[in-house]
Backbone as a printed PyTorch tensor [residue, N CA C, xyz], in Angstrom:
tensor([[[ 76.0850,  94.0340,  89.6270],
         [ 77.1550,  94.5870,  88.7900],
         [ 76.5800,  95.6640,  87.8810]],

        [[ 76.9180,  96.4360,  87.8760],
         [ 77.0400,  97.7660,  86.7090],
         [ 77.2410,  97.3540,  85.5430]],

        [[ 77.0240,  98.4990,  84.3460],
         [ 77.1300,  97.9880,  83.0420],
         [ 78.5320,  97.5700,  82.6250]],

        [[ 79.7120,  97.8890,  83.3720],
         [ 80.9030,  97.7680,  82.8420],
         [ 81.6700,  96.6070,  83.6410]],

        [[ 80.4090,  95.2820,  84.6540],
         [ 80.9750,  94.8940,  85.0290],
         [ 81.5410,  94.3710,  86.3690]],

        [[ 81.3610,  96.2980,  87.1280],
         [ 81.9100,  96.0070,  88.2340],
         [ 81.0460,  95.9880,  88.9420]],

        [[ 81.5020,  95.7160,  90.7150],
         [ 80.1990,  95.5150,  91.3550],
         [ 79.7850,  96.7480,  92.4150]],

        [[ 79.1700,  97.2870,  92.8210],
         [ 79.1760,  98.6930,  93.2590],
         [ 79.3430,  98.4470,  94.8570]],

        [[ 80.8380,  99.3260,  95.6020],
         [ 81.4730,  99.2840,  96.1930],
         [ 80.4790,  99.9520,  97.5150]],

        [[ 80.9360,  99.9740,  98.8150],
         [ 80.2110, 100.4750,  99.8410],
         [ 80.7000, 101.8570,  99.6550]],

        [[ 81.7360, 102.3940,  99.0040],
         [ 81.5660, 104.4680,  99.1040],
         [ 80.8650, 104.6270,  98.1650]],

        [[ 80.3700, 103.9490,  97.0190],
         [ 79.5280, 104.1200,  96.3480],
         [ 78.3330, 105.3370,  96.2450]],

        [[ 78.1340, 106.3410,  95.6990],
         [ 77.2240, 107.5110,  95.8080],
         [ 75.9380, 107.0040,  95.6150]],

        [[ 74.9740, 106.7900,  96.7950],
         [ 73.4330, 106.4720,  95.7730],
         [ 72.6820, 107.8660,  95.6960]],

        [[ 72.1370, 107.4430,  94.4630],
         [ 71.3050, 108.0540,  93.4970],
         [ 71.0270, 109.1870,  94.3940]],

        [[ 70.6530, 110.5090,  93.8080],
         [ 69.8460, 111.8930,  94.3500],
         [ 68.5030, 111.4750,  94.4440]],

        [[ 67.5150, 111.8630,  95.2350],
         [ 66.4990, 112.0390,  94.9790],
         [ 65.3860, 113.3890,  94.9170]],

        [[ 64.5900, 113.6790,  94.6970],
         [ 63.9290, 115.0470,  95.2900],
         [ 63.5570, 115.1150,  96.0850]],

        [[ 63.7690, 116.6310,  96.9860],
         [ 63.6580, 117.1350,  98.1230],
         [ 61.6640, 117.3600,  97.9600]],

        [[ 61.3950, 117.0260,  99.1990],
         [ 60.1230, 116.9540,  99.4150],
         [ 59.6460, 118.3250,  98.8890]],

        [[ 58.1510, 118.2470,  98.6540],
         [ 57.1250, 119.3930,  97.5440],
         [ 57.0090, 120.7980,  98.7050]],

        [[ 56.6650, 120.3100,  99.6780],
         [ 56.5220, 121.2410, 101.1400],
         [ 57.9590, 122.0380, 101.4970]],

        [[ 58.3710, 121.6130, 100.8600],
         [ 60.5820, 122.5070, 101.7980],
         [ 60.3600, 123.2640, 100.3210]],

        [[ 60.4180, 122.3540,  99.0620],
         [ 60.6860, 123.1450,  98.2710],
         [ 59.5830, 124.6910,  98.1750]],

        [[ 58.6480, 124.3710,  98.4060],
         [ 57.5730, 125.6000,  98.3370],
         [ 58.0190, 126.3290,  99.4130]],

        [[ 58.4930, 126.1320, 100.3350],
         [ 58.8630, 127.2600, 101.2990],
         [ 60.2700, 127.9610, 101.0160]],

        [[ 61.2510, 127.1440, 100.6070],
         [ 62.2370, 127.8950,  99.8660],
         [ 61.9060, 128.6680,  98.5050]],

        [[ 61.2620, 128.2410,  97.6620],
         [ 60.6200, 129.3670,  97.0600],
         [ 59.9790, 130.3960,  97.4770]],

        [[ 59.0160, 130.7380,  98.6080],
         [ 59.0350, 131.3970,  99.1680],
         [ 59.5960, 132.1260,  99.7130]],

        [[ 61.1210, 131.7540, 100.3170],
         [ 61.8970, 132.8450, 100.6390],
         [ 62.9890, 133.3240,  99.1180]],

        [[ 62.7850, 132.8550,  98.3330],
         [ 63.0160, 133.8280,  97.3020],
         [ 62.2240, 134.7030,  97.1780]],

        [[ 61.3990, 134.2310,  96.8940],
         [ 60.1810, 135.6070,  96.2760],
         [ 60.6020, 136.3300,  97.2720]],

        [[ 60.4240, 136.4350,  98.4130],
         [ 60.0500, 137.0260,  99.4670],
         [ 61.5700, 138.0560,  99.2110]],

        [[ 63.0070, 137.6680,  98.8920],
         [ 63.8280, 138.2550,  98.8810],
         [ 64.7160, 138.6000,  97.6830]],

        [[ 63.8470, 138.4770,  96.9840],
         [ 63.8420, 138.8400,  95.4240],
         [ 65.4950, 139.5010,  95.0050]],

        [[ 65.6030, 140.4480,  95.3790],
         [ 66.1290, 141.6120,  95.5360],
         [ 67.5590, 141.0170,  96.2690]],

        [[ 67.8680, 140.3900,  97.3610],
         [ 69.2450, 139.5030,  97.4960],
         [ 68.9050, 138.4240,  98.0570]],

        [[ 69.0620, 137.5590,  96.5090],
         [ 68.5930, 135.6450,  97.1970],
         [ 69.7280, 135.1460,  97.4250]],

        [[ 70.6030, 135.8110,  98.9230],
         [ 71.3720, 135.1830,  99.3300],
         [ 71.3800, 134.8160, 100.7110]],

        [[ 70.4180, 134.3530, 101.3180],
         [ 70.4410, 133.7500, 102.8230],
         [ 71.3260, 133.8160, 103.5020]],

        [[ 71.3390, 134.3720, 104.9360],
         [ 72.5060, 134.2930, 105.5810],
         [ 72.3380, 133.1370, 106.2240]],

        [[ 73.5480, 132.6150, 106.9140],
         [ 73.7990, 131.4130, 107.5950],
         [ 72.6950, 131.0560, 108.3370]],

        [[ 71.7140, 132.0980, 109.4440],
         [ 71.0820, 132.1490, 110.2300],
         [ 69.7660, 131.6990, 109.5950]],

        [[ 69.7360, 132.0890, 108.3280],
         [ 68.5980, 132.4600, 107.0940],
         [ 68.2590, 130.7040, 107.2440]],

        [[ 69.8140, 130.0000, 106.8190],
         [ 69.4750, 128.5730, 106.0740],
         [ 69.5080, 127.8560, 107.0210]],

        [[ 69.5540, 127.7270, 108.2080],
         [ 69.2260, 127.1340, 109.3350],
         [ 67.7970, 127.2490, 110.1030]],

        [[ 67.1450, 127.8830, 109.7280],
         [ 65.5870, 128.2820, 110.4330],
         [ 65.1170, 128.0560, 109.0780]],

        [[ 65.6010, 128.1080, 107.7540],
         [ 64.6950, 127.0710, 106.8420],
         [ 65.1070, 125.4520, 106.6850]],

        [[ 65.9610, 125.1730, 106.9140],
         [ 66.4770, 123.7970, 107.0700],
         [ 65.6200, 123.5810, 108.2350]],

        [[ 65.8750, 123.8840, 108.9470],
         [ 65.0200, 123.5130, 110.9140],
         [ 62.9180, 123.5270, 110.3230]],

        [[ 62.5070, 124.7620, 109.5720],
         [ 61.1930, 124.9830, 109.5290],
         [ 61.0520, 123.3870, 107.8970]],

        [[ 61.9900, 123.5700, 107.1590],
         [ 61.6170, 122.1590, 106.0150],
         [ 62.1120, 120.5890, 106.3850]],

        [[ 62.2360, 120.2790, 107.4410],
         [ 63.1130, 119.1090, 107.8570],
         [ 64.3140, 118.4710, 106.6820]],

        [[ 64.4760, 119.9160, 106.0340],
         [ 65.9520, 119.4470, 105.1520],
         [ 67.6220, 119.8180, 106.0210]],

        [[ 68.6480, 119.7030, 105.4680],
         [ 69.6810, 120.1470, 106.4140],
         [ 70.2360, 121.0620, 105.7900]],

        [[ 71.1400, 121.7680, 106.2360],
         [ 71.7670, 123.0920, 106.1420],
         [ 72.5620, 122.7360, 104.6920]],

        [[ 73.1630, 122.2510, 104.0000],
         [ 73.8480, 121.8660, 103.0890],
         [ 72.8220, 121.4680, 101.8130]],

        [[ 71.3880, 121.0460, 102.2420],
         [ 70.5070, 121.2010, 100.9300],
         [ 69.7570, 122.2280, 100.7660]],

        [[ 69.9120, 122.9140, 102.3010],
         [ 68.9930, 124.3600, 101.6960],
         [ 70.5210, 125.2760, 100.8590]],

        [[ 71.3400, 124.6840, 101.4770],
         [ 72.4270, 126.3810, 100.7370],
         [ 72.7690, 125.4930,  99.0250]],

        [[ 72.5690, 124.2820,  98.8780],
         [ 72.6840, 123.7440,  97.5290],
         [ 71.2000, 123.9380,  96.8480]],

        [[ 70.1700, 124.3450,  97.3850],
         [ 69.2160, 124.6240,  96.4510],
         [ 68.9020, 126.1830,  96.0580]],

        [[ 70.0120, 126.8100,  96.8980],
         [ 69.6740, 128.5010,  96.6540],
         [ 70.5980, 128.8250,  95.2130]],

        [[ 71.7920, 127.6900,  95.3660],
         [ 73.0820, 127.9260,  95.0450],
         [ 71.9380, 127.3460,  93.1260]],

        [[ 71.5600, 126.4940,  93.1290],
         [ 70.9200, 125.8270,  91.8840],
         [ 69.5190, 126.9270,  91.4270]],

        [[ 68.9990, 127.3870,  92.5300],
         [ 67.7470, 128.2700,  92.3570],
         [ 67.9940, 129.7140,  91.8420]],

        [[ 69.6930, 130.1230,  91.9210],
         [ 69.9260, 131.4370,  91.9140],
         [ 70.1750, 131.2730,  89.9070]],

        [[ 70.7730, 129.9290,  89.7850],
         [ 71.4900, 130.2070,  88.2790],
         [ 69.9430, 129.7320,  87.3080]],

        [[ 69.4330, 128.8150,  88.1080],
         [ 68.2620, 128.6800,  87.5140],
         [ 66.4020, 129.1680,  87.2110]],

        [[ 66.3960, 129.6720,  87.9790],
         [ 65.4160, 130.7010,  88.5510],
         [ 65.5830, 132.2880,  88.3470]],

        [[ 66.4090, 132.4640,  89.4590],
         [ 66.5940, 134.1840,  89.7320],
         [ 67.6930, 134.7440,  88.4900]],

        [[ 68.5670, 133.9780,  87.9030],
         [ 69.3700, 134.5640,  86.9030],
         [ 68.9380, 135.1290,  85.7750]],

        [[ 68.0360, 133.8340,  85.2730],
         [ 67.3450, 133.8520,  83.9160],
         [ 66.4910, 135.3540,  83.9690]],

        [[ 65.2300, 135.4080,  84.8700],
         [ 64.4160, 136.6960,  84.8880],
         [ 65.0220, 137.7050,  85.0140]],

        [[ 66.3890, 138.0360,  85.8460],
         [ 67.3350, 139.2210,  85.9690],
         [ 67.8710, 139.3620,  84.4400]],

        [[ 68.3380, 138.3580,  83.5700],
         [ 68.6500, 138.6890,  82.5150],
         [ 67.6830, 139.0880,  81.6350]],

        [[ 66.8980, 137.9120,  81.6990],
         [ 65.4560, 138.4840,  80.9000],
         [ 64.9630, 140.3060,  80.8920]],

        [[ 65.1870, 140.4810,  82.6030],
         [ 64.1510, 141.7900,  82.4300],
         [ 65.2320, 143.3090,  82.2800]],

        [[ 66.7010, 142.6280,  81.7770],
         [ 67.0850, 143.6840,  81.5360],
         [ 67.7570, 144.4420,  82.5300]],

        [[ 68.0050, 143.7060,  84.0210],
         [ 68.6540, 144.3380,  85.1680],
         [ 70.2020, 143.9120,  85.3140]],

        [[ 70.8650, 143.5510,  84.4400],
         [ 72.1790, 143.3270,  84.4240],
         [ 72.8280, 143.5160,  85.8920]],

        [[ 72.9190, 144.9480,  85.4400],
         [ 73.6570, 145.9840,  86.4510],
         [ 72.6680, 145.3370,  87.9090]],

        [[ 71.6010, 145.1280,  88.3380],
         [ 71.2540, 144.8150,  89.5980],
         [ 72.1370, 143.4310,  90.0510]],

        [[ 71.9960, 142.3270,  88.4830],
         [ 72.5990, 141.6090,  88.9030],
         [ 74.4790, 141.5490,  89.4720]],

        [[ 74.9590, 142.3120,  88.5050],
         [ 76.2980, 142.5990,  88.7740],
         [ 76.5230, 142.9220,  90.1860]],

        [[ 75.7900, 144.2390,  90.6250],
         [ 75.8990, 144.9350,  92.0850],
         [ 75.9160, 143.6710,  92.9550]],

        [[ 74.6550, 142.6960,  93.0580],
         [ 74.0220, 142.0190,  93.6870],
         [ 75.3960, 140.6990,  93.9700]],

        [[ 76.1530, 139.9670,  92.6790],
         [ 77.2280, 139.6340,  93.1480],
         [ 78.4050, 139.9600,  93.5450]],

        [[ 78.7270, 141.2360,  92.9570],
         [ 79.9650, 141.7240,  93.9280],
         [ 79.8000, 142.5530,  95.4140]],

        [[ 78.5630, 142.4720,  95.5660],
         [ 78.5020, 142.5160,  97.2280],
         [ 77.4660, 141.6290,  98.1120]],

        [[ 76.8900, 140.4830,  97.4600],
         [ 76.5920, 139.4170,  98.2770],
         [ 75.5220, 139.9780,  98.8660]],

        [[ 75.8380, 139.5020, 100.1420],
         [ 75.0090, 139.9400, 101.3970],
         [ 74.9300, 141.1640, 101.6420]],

        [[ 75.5450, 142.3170, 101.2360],
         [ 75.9340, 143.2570, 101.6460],
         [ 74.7880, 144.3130, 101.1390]],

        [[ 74.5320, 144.0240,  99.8160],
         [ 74.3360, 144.7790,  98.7560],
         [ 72.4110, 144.3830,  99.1730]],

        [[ 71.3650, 145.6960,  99.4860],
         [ 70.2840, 145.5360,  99.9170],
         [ 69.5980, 146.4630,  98.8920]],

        [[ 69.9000, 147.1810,  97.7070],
         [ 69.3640, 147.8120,  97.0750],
         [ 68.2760, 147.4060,  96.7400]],

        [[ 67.4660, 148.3560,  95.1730],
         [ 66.8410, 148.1710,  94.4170],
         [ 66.0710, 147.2040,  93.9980]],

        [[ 65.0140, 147.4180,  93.2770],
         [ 64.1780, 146.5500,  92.3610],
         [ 65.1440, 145.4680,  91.8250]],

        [[ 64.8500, 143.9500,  91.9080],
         [ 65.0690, 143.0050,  91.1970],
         [ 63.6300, 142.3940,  90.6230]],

        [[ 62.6110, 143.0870,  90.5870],
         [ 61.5310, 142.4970,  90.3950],
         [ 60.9380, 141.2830,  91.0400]],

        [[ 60.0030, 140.0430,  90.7660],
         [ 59.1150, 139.7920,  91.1710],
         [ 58.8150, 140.1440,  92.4630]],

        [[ 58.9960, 138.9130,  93.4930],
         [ 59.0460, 139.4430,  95.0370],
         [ 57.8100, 138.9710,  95.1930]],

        [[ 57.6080, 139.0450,  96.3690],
         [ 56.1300, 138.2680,  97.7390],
         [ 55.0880, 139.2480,  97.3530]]])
């Protein structure tokens, strides 16, 4: 039973855990590596899901957590607003400029 009692049901959500040290270092890697638009295409998160033995739904939920937490902060930090702006209103599309760090 839980603190309030009840007893925890079979749809029950268990706990998150962390994604292994090895997937995560290689998805960091393909940031760095794509500094400039950390937005993976479909094809992108499937040959890193397939190369980290994670699945397609934790690599696109760790880009989705890596972009606001990682890549946002230094874009704001270094003063590239405008890269960032461009960079979300055209997604994938948008292959410009310096976002700094990088591979």
């Amino acid at each position: 039973a839980n603190p309030s009692g009840e007893t925890l049901g079979s749809k029950e959500k268990k706990r998150r855990g962390n994604l292994p040290k090895k997937a995560v270092e290689s998805l960091h890697e393909w940031l760095k590596a794509n500094w400039s638009n950390p937005y993976p295409t479909d094809d992108d998160k499937q040959i890193l899901a397939d190369a980290s033995s994670l699945n397609v739904m934790q690599v696109s939920n760790w880009f989705i957590n890596a972009r606001v937490r990682i890549w946002r902060p230094v874009v704001h930090k270094r003063g590239l607003d405008d890269v960032l702006a461009r960079t979300e209103d055209t997604s994938n599309a948008w292959k410009g400029g310096g976002g700094g760090g990088g591979a």
